[in-house]
N, C-alpha and C positions, 0 to 999 in steps of 0.2 A: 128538662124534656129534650132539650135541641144539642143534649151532650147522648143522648142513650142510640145504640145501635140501630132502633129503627128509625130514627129519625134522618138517620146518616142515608138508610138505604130509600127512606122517601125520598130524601135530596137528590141521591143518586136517579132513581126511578121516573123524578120530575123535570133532571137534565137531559133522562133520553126519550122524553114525548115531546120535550120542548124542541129538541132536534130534528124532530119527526115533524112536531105540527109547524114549523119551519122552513119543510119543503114547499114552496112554491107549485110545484111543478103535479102534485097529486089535488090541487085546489080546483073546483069543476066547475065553478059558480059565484056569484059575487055574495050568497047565504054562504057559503065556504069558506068565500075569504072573511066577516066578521064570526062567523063562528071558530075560527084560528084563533081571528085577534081576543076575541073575549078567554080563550083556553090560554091563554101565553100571559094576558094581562093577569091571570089567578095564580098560572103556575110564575111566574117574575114576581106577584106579590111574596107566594111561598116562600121563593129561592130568596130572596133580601130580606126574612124575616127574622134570623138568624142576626145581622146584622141590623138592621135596623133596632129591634131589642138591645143589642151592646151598647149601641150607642144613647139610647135614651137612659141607658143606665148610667152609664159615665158622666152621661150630666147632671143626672141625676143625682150625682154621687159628689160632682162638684160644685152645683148649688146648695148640696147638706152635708159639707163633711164631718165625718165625727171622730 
C-alpha cells in the first residue's frame, strides 16, 4: 500500500497542511491552537507510518529468521 502512487501523493498532500496548520500566525484562539495540535498529532502519526511499519518489520524479521 505505502509503495502505490496514492499513497505517495497523500504524503505529499499531508506535508502541505502540516505546513499550513503550522502557521502560528492564522491561529485566533486557544480552541485553535488545540485544534492544530490534534490535526499535526494525526497527520505526524500518518507521516512516520511508513517508517514505523519498516521498522517493526525488521525486527520482526530478526527475531524469526528463516
Amino acid at each position: 500500500m505505502m509503495e502505490t502512487e496514492g499513497w505517495r501523493d497523500l504524503i505529499q498532500d499531508l506535508e502541505n497542511i502540516e505546513k499550513n496548520i503550522r502557521d502560528i500566525d492564522t491561529l485566533l484562539d486557544v480552541k485553535d491552537l488545540w485544534n492544530a495540535k490534534g490535526q499535526l498529532y494525526i497527520i505526524n502519526f500518518l507521516l512516520s507510518l511508513d517508517t514505523t511499519t519498516n521498522l517493526a518489520l525488521e525486527e520482526s524479521q530478526e527475531e524469526n529468521p528463516t
